[in-house]
Steps between C-alpha positions, in 0.01 A plus 500: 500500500507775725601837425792486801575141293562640181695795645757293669540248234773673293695509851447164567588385142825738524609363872423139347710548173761679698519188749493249253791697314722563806411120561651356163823741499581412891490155372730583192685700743556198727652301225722684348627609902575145494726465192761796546748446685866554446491213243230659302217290410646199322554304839111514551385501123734188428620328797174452656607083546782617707485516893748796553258672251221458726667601871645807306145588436288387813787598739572844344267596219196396650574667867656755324203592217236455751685738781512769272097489393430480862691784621353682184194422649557632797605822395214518214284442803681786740490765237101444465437547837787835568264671171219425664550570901648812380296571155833600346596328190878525526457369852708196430604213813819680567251810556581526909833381550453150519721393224837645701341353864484191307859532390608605831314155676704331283792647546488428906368150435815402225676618799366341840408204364807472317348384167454532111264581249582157381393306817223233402465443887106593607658665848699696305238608246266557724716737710640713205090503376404632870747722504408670169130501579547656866789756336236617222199511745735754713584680250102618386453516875757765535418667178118550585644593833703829350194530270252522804266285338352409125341862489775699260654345247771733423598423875437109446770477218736760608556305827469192307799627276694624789448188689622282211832656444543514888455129539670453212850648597473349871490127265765587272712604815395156649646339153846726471565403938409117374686435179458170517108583403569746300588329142064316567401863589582589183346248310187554708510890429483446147229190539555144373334170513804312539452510859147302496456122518202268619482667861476823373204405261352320758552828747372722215203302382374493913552873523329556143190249596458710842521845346297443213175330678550776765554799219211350308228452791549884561460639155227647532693758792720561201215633308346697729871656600530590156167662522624766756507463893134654571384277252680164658408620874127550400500140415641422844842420401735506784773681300763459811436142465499446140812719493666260766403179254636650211823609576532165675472339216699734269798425765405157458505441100800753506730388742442163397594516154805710556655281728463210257629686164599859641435870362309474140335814427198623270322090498239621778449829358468407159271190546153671578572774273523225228129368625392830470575545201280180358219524764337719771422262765464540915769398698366155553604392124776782465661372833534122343597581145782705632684259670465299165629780283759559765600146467553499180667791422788422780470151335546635131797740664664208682516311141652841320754495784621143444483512131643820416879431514459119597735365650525791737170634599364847629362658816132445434437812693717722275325349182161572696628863580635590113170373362291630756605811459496523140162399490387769769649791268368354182185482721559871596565644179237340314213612752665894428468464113169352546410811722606719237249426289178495737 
């Protein structure tokens, strides 16, 4: 063995436990997703024989259980690539302004195509999908537009801040003039899965596919990014380019997933801080375990949310937000006492 074997053996070991483990609870995860419901688990655990058991759980669960990983995914896979185009770790998907162009597509496309977030019908879907993707993609265009380029940060999320709460009130003035979208809007706001069935996994899993093969076969950009500018230009990156791809795809995976379950915060930037914490890996492996941590965790949060005061059930994105945010202060506070004592 080598002596660049045995060095990047632990790694490997870690990224193949870490797999395997993310592997057995997404399974577990799937399962139990399956046997909440408003009835609690007894239709599933003991009515299995019965064939209004079953279409509860392959018409609703199922669609429902495997929505929410995707869209997980999606973000998991969004907040990799916004830490590492911009090598800020709090750079999450929402980063540029993309979550409230999302909202705002929607918004118009509830309205001129005169549907809901319930509509199962692939014209439909397809149109309130495009219509997220295009209004996140215009948002990060106009934000590194007011930024005048990727070059200053402080500029970067500034105008990605301002850009947000801009969009944001034009799409909650779209709601209030439309009342008759305005009781979804809300529901989307806070983020549910309710809204998801087969053509929304199907929709999801296409855009997820896509983004990850096209996320993964650059990698390596990511690395070099993260390396510094001079460094990825003396390797003959062509950062305009790679910049281009990116933020394609970041529009893609984010847009996407919000118009399929709505606003959920803190999934894609907690996922790859949670496979950093296990492993140090490039961005070819952190890229893919991502989306599965991301997965899971909107998956785990979609279960709390049905569970907690069954029958009723939460916004998912609330319950992401409250725990999020809890564990981003416990985070905070115990990196300060552990400074203390360096």
């Amino acid at each position: 063995m080598t002596t660049i074997q045995a060095t990047n053996l632990p790694s490997r070991v870690r990224v193949w436990r870490l797999s395997m483990t993310l592997l057995v609870i997404t399974c577990a995860l799937f399962i139990i997703g399956m046997s909440v419901g408003s009835t609690g688990i007894k239709s599933f655990l003991f009515n299995t024989s019965d064939a209004g058991t079953w279409q509860i759980i392959f018409d609703i669960r199922l669609p429902r259980t495997l929505a929410a990983w995707l869209a997980g995914a999606l973000f998991g896979l969004a907040g990799a690539i916004a830490q590492g185009l911009f090598r800020n770790p709090l750079a999450d998907p929402y980063l540029l302004g993309s979550a409230s162009g999302a909202t705002l597509g929607v918004a118009l496309s509830l309205i001129l195509l005169s549907t809901s977030l319930y509509a199962e019908n692939w014209f439909m879907r397809i149109g309130i999908t495009s219509a997220a993707f295009f209004g996140a993609l215009a948002g990060v265009l106009i934000t590194i537009f007011l930024a005048k380029g990727f070059q200053h940060t402080f500029r970067l999320l500034l105008a990605g801040v301002i850009v947000g709460v801009i969009l944001g009130a034009i799409g909650s003035f779209i709601s209030i003039m439309n009342p008759e979208i305005l009781q979804a809007m809300q529901a989307f706001m806070l983020g549910t899965t309710s809204f998801a069935g087969w053509s929304a996994c199907v929709i999801m899993s296409i855009a997820l596919v896509f983004s990850c093969v096209l996320a993964w076969s650059l990698g390596k950009t990511l690395d070099a990014l993260a390396l510094g500018e001079l460094t990825a230009l003396s390797l003959g990156i062509d950062l305009n380019l790679a910049r281009a791809i990116f933020i394609f795809i970041l529009a893609l995976a984010t847009g996407t997933a919000v118009s399929q379950v709505g606003i959920i915060a803190f999934v894609g930037l907690a996922a790859p801080h949670l496979v950093r914490a296990q492993t140090n890996v490039t961005h070819h492996t952190l890229l893919l375990l991502s989306s599965g941590v991301g997965g899971g965790l909107l998956l785990a949060a979609d279960i709390l949310a049905r569970a907690l005061i069954a029958p009723q059930e939460l916004p998912v994105g609330l319950l992401t937000a409250i725990l999020g945010g809890s564990y981003l202060l416990w985070l905070m506070h115990a990196k300060q006492a552990v400074s203390r004592y360096k």
